[in-house]
C-alpha positions as YAML, in Angstrom:
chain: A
units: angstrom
residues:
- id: 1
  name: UNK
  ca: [-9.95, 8.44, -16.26]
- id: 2
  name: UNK
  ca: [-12.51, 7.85, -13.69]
- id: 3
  name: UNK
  ca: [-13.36, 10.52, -11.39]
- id: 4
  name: UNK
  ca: [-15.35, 10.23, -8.15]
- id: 5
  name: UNK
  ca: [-16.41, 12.78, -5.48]
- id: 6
  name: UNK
  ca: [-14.41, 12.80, -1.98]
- id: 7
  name: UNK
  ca: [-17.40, 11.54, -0.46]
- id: 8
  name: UNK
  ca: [-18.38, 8.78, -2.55]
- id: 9
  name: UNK
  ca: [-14.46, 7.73, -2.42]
- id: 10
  name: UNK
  ca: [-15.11, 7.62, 1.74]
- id: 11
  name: UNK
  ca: [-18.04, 5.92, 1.10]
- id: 12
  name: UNK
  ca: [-16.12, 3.11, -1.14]
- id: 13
  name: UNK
  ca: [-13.44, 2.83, 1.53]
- id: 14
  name: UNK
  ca: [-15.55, 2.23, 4.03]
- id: 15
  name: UNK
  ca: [-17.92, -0.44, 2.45]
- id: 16
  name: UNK
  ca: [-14.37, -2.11, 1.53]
- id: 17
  name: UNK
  ca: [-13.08, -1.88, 5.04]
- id: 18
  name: UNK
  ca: [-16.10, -3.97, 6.43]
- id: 19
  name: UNK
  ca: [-16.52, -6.03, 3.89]
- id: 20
  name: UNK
  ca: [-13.99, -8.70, 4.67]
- id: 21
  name: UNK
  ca: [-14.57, -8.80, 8.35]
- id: 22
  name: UNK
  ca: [-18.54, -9.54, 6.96]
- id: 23
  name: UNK
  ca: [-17.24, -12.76, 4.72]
- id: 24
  name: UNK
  ca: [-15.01, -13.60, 7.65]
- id: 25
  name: UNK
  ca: [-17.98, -13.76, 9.96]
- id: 26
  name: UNK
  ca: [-20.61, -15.44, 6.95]
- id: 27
  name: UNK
  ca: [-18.40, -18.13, 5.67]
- id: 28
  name: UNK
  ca: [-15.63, -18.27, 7.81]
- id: 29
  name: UNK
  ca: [-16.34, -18.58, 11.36]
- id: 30
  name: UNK
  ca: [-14.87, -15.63, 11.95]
- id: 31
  name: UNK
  ca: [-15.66, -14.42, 15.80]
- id: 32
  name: UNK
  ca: [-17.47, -11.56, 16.78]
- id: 33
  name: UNK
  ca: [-14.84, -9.56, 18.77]
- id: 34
  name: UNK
  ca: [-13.00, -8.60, 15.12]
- id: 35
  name: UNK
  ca: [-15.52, -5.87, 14.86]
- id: 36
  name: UNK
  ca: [-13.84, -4.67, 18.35]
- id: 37
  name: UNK
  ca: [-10.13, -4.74, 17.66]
- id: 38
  name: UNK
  ca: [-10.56, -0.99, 15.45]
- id: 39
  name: UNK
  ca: [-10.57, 0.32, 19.18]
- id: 40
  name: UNK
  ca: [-7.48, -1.32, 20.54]
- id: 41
  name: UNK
  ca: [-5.18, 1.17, 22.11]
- id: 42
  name: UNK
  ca: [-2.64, 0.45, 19.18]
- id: 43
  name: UNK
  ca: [-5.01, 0.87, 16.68]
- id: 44
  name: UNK
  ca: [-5.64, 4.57, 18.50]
- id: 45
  name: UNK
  ca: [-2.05, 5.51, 18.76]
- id: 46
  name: UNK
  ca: [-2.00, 4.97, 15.20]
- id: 47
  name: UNK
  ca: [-4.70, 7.36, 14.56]
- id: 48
  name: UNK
  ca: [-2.88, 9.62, 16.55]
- id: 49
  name: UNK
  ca: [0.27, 9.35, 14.96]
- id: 50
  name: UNK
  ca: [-2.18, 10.43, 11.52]
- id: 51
  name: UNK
  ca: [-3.07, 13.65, 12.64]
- id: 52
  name: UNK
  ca: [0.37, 14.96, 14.05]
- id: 53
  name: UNK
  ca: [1.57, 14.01, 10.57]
- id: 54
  name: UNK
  ca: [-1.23, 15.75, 8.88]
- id: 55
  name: UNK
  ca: [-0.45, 18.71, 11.48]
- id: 56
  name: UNK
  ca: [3.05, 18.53, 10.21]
- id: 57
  name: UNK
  ca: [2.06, 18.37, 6.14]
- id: 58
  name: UNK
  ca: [0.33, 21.49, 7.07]
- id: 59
  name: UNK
  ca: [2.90, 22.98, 9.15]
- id: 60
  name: UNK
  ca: [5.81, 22.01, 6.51]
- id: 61
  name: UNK
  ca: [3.47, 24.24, 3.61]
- id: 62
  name: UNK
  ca: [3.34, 27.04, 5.68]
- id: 63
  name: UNK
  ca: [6.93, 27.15, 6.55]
- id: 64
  name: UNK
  ca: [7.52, 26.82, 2.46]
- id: 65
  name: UNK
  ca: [5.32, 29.52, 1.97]
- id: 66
  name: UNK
  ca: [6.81, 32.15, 4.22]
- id: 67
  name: UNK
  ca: [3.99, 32.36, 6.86]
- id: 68
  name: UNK
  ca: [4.45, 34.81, 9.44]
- id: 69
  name: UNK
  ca: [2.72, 32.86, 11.86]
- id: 70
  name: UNK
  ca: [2.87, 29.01, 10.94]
- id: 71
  name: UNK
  ca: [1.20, 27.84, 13.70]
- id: 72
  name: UNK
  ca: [-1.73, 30.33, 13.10]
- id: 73
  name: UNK
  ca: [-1.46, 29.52, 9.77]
- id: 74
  name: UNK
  ca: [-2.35, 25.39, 11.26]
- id: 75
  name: UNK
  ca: [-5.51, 26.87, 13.13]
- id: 76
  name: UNK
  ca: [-7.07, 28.68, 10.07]
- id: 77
  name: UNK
  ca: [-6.78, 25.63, 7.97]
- id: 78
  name: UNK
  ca: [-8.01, 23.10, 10.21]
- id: 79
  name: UNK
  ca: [-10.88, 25.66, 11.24]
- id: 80
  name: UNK
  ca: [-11.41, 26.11, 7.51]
- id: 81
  name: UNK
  ca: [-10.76, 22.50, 6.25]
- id: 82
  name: UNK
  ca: [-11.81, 20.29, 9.56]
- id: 83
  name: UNK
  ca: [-11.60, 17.10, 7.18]
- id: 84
  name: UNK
  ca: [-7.87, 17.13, 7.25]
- id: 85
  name: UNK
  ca: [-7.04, 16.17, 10.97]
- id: 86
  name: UNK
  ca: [-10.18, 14.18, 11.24]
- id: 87
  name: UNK
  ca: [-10.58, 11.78, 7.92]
- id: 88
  name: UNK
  ca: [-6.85, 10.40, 8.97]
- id: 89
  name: UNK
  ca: [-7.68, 9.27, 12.21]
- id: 90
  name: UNK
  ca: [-10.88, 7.48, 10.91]
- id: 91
  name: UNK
  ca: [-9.58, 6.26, 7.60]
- id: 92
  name: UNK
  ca: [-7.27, 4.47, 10.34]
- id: 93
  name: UNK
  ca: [-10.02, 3.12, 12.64]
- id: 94
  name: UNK
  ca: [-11.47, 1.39, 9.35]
- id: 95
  name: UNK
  ca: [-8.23, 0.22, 7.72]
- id: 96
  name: UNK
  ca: [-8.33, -1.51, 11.24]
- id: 97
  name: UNK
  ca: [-11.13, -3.72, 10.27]
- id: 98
  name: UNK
  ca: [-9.63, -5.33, 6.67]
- id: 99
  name: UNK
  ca: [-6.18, -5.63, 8.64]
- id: 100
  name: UNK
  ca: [-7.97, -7.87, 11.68]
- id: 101
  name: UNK
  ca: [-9.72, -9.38, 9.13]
- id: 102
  name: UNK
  ca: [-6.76, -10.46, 7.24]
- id: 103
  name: UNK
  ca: [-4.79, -12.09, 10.72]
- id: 104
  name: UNK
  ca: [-8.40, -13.90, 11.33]
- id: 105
  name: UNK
  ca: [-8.41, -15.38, 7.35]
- id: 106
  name: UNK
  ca: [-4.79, -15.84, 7.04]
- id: 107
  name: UNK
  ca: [-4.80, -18.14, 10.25]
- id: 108
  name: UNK
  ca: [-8.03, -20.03, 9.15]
- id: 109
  name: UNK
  ca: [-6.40, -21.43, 6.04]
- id: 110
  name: UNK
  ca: [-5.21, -24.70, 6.43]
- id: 111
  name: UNK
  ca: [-8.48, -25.50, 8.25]
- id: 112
  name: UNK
  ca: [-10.43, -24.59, 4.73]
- id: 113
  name: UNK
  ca: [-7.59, -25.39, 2.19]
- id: 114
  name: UNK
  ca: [-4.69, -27.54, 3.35]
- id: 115
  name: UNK
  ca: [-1.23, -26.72, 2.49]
- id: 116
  name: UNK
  ca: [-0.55, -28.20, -1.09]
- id: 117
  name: UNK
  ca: [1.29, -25.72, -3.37]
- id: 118
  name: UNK
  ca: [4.65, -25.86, -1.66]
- id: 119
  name: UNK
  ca: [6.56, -28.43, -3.47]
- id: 120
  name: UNK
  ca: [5.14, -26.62, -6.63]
- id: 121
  name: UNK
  ca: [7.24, -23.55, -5.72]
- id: 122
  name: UNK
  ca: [10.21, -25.53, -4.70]
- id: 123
  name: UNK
  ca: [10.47, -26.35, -8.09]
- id: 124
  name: UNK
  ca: [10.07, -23.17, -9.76]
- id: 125
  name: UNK
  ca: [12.12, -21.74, -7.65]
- id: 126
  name: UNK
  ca: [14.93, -23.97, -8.96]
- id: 127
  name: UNK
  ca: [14.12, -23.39, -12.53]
- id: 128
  name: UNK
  ca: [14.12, -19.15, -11.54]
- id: 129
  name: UNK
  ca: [17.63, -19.69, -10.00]
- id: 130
  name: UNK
  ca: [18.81, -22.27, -12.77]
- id: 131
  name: UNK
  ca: [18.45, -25.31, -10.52]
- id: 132
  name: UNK
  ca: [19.67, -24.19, -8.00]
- id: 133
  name: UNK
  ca: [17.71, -23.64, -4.10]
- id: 134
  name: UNK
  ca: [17.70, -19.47, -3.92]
- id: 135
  name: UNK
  ca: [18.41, -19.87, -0.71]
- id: 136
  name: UNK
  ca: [22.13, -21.86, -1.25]
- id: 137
  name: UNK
  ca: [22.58, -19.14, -3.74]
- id: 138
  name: UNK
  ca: [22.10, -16.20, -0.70]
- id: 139
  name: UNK
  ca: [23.50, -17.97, 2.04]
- id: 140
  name: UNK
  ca: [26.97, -18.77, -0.03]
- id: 141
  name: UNK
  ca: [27.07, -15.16, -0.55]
- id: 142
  name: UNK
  ca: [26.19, -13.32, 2.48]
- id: 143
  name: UNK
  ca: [26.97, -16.19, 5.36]
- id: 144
  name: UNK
  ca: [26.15, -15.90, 8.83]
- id: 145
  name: UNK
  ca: [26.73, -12.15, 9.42]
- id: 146
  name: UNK
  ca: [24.71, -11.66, 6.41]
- id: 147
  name: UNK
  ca: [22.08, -13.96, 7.95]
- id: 148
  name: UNK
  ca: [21.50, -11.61, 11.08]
- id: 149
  name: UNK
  ca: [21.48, -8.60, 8.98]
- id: 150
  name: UNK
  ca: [18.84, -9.94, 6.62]
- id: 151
  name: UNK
  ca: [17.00, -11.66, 9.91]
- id: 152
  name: UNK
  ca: [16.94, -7.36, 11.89]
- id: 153
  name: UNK
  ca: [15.95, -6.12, 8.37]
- id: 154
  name: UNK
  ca: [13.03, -8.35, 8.32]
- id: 155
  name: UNK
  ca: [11.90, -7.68, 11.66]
- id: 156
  name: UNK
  ca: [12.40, -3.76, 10.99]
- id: 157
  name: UNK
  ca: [9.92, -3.92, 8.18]
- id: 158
  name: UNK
  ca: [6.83, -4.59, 11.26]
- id: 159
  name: UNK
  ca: [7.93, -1.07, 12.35]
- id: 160
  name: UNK
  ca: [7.56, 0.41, 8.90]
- id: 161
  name: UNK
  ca: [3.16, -0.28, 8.40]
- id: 162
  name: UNK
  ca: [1.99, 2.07, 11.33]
- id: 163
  name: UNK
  ca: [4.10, 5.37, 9.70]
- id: 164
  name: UNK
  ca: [3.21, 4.63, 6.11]
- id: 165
  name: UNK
  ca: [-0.78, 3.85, 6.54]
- id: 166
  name: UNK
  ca: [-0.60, 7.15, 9.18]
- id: 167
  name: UNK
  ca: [1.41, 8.84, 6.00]
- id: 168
  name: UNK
  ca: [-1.15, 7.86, 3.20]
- id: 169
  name: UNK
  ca: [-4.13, 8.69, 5.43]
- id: 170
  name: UNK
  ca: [-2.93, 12.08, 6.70]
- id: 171
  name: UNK
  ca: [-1.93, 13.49, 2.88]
- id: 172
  name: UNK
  ca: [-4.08, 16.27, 1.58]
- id: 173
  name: UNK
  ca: [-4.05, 14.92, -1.75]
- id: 174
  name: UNK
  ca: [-7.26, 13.06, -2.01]
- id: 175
  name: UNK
  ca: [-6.62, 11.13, -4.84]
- id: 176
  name: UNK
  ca: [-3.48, 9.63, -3.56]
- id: 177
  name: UNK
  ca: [-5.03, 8.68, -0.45]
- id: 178
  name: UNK
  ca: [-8.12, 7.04, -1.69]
- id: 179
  name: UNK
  ca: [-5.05, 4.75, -3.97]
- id: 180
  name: UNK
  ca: [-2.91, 4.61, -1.19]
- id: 181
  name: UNK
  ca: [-5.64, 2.77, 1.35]
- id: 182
  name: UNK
  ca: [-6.89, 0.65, -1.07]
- id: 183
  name: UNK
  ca: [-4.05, -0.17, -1.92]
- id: 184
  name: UNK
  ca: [-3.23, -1.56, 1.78]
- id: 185
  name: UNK
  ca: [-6.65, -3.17, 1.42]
- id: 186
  name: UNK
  ca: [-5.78, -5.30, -1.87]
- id: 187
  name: UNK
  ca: [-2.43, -6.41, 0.01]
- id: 188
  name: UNK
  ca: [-4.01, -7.37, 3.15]
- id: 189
  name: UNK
  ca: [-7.14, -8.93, 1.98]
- id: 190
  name: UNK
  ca: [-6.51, -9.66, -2.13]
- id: 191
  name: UNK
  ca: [-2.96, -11.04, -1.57]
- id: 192
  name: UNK
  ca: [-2.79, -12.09, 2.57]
- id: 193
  name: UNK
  ca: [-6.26, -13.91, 2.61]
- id: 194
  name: UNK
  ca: [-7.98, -14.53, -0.65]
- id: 195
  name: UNK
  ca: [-4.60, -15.17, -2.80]
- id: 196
  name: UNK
  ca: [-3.04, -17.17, 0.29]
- id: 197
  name: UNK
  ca: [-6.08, -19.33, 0.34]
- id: 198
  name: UNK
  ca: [-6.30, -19.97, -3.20]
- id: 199
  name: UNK
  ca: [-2.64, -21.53, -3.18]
- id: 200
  name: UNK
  ca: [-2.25, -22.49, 0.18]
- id: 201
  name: UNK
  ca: [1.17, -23.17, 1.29]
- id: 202
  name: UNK
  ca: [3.20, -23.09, 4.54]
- id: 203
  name: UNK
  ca: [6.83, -21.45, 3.20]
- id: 204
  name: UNK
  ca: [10.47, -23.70, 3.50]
- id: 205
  name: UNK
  ca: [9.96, -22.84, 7.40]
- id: 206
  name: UNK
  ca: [7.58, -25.32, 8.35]
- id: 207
  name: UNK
  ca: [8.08, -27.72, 4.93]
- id: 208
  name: UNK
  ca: [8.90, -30.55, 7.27]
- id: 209
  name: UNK
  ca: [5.96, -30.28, 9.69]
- id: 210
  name: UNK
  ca: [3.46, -30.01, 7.05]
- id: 211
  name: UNK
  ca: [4.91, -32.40, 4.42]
- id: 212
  name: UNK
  ca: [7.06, -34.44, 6.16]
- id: 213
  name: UNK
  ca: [10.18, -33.76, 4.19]
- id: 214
  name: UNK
  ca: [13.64, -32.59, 5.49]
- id: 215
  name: UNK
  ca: [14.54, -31.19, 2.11]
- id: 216
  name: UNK
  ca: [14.85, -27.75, 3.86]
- id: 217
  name: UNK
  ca: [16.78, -29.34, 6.69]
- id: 218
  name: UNK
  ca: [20.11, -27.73, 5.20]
- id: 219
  name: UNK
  ca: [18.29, -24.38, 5.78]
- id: 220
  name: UNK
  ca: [17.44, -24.49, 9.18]
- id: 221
  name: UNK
  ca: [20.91, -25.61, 10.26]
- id: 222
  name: UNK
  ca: [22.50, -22.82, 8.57]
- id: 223
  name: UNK
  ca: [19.73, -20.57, 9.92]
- id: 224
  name: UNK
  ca: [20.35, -21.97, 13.54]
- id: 225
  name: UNK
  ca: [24.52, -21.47, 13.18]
- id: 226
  name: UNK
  ca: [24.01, -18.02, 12.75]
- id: 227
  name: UNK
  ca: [21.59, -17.75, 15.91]
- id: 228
  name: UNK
  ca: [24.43, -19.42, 18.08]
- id: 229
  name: UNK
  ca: [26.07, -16.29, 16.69]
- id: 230
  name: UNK
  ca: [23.34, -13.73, 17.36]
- id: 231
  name: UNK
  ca: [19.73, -14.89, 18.19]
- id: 232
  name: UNK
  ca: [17.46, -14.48, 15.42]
- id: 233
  name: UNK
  ca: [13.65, -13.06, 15.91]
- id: 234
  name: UNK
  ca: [12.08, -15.99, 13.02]
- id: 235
  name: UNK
  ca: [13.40, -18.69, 15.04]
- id: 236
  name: UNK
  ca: [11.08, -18.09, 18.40]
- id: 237
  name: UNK
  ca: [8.40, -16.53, 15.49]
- id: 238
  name: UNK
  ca: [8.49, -19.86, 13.86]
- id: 239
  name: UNK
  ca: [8.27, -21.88, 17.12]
- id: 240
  name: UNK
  ca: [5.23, -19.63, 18.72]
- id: 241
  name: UNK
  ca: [3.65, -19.85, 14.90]
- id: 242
  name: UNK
  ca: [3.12, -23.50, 15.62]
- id: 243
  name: UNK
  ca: [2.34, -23.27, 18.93]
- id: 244
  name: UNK
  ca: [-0.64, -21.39, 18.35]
- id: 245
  name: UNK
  ca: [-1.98, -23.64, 15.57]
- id: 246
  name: UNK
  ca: [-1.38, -26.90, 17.77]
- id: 247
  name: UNK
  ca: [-3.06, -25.14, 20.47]
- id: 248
  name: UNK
  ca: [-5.82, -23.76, 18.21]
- id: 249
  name: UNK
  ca: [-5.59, -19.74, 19.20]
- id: 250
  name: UNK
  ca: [-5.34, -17.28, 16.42]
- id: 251
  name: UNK
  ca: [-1.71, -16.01, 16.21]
- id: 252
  name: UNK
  ca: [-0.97, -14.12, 12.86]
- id: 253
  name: UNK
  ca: [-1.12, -17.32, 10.57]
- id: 254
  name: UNK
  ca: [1.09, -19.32, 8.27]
- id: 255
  name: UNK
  ca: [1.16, -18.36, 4.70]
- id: 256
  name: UNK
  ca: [3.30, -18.63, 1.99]
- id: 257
  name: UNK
  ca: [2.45, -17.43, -1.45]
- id: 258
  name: UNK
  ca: [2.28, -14.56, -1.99]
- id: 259
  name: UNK
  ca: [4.70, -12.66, 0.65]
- id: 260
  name: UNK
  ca: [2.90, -9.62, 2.17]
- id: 261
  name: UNK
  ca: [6.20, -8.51, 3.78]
- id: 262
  name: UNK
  ca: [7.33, -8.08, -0.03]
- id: 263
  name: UNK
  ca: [4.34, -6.55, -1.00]
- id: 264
  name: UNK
  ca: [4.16, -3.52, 1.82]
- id: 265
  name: UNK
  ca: [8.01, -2.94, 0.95]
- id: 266
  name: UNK
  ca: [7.47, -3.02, -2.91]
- id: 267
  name: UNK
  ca: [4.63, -0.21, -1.92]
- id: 268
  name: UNK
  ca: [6.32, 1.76, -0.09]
- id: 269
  name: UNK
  ca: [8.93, 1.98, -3.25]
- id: 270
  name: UNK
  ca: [6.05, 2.97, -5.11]
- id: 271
  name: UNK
  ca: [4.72, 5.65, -2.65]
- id: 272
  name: UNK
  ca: [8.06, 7.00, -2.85]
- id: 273
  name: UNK
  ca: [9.18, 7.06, -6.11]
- id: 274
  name: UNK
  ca: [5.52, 8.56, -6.86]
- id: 275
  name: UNK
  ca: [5.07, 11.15, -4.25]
- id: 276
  name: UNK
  ca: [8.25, 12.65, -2.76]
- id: 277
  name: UNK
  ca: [10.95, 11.22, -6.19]
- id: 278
  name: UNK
  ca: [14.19, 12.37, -3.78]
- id: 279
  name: UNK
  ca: [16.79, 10.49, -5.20]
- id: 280
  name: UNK
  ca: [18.23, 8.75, -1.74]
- id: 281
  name: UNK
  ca: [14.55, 8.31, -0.64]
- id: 282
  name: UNK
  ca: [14.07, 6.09, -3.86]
- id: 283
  name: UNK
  ca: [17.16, 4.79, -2.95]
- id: 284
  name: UNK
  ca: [16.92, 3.73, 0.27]
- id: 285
  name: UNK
  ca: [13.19, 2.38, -0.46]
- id: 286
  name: UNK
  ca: [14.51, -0.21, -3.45]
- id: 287
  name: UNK
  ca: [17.05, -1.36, -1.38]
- id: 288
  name: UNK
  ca: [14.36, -1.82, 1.25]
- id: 289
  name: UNK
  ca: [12.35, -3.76, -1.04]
- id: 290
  name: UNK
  ca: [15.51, -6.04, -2.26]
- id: 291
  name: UNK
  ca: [16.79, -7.29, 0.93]
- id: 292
  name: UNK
  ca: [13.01, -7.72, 2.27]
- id: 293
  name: UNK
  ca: [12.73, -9.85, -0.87]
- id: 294
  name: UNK
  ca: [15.93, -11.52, -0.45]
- id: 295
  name: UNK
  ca: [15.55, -12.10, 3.30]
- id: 296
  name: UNK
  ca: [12.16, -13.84, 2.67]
- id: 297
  name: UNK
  ca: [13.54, -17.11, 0.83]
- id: 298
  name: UNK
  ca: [17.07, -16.28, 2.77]
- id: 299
  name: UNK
  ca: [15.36, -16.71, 6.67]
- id: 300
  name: UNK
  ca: [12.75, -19.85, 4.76]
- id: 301
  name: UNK
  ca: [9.93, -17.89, 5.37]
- id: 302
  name: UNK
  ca: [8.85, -18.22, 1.60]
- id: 303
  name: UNK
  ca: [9.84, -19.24, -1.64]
- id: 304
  name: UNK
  ca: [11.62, -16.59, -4.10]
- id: 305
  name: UNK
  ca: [8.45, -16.42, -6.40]
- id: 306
  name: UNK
  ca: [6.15, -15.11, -3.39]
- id: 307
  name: UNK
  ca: [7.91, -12.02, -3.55]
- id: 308
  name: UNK
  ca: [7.58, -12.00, -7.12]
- id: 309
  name: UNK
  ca: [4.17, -12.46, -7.33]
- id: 310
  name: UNK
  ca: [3.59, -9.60, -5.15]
- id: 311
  name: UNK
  ca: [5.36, -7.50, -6.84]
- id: 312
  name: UNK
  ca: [3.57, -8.19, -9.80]
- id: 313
  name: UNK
  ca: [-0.08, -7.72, -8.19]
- id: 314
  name: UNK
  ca: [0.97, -4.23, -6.37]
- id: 315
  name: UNK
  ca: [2.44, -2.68, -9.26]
- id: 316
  name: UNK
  ca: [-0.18, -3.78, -11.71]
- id: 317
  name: UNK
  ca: [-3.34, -3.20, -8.64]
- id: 318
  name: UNK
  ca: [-1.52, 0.86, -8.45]
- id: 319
  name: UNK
  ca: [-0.91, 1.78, -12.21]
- id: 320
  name: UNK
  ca: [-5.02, 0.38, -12.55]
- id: 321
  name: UNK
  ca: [-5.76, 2.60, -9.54]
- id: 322
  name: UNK
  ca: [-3.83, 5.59, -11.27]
- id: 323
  name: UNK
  ca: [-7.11, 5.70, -13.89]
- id: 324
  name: UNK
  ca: [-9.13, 6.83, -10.29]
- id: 325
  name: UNK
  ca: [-9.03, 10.70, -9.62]
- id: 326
  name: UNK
  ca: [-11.07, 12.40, -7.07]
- id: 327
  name: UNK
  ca: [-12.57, 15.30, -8.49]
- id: 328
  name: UNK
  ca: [-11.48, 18.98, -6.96]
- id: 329
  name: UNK
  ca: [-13.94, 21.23, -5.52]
- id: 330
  name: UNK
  ca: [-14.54, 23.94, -7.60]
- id: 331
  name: UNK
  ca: [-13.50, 27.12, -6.11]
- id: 332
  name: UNK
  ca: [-16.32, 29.82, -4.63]
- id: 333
  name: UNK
  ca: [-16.71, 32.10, -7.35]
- id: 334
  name: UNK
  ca: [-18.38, 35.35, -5.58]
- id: 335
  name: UNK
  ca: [-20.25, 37.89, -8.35]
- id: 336
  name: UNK
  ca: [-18.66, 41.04, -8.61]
- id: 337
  name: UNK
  ca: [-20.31, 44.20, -7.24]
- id: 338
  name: UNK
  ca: [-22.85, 45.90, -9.41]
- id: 339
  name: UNK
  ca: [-20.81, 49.00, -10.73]
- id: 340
  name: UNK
  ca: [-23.18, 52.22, -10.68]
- id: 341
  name: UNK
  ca: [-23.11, 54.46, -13.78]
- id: 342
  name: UNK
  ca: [-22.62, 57.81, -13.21]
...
């Protein structure tokens, strides 16, 4: 077990928050307004959403304990412990940077590596589903209704990052905190931008514009019966995706392998099962996980393996973060009075 002081685990978080905005500027091109974007007004509402849930963590222990006066109970400890509504909202401000970072790299890679893994995964993706597409497999049994479910899920999960980084950053347990950003840091910059780059590909979405190939042709039909049902979101995502590469502005990028929609959900499991273990909280956050992962190959944003892969990196990146503990501070041990003889 390796343990660290609470400052030098700060210190490590912030080094890694810069970091990739500093390799996106060196060897990327990267512009000079990402080291801006930490102050964007959603960026700030997130750090406010951090401290009313580190208010609440704090107001939920002193309910449990029987306080007479909870909400004096909330001024002592933040007068005593001022760290625990201020750390969240600044562990936000730099989880900003490696998140801006990760849009800036994730959009500049077909300009560095062109897409080439994609017919790679088309093929393992039949072998994994025993040659058959995973997505003929889904649509067969779910159908259009099933289609818009999967397509609302999907969108849903967008909703889910600014609660759980404001969750992980506002928790009084150090240790969990220090795994839980980095954590978001591997997924955003490991998987998103480094992992992306290193096998490039565009998903079944856009496997036709980038390859010239209408083997996912079947796909997109099914995908655009179901919007003549109910409109889907990925359609117009898919269409403004390419408009902003034709046009050369930075939208949020196209990326394959691996999926960082599947990664955030398959954390949040983790978090989860880890932290809070309620039964319908586990639940509800596999189930999460499975239709995010189902919904990726189902809507053609990626190939079934992407989510795989994920999976794989978070769980093995946490259980190798579990060996990290930030060490307690010892407790003020105050001599005892001198005890006069008599």
């Amino acid at each position: 077990m390796l343990r660290i002081s609470y400052p030098v685990a700060l210190g490590l978080v912030a080094f890694l928050a810069l970091l990739p905005t500093g390799i996106a500027l060196a060897f990327f091109d990267g512009p000079d307004w990402l080291y801006g974007l930490p102050f964007s007004q959603q960026v700030i509402a997130i750090a406010a959403i951090a401290v009313i849930i580190a208010l609440s963590f704090i107001l939920f222990k002193a309910v449990r304990a029987k306080e007479a006066s909870p909400f004096r109970y909330i001024f002592t400890e933040v007068r005593e412990r001022p760290s625990l509504v201020l750390t969240p909202p600044g562990l936000i401000l730099l989880a900003a940077y490696p998140s801006s970072a990760f849009s800036y790299l994730k959009d500049a890679i077909p300009k560095y590596v062109p897409f080439y893994s994609d017919p790679l995964f088309v093929v393992a993706d039949r072998w994994l589903f025993l040659g058959h597409d995973p997505w003929r497999v889904s649509h067969a049994l779910l159908g259009d209704y099933g289609t818009i479910f999967l397509d609302k899920v999907y969108i849903a999960w967008f909703s889910l990052i600014p609660f759980l980084g404001a969750a992980i950053v506002a928790s009084s347990d150090r240790t969990f905190q220090l795994r839980g950003i980095l954590t978001l840091f591997f997924i955003w910059i490991g998987l998103g931008a480094f992992a992306a780059m290193a096998l490039s590909s565009s998903g079944p979405v856009f496997y036709q514009e980038f390859y010239g190939s209408d083997y996912y042709v079947p796909l997109m039909t099914e995908l655009r019966r179901a919007d003549s049902i109910s409109p889907l979101a990925m359609l117009p995502i898919a269409d403004w995706l390419l408009e902003m590469r034709e046009s050369g502005q930075m939208g949020s990028g196209i990326s394959a392998m691996p999926s960082v929609h599947v990664a955030i959900a398959y954390f949040t499991y983790l978090v989860v099962w880890e932290k809070y273990r309620k039964a319908w909280a586990v639940a509800a956050a596999g189930c999460f996980t499975l239709l995010i992962w189902i919904g990726s190959f189902h809507l053609a944003w990626h190939y079934a393996w992407d989510g795989i892969v994920s999976i794989i990196c978070v769980w093995a990146f946490w259980r190798l973060l579990g060996r990290v503990e930030i060490k307690q501070r010892e407790p003020d041990i105050r001599p005892l009075p001198a005890v006069q003889e008599t």
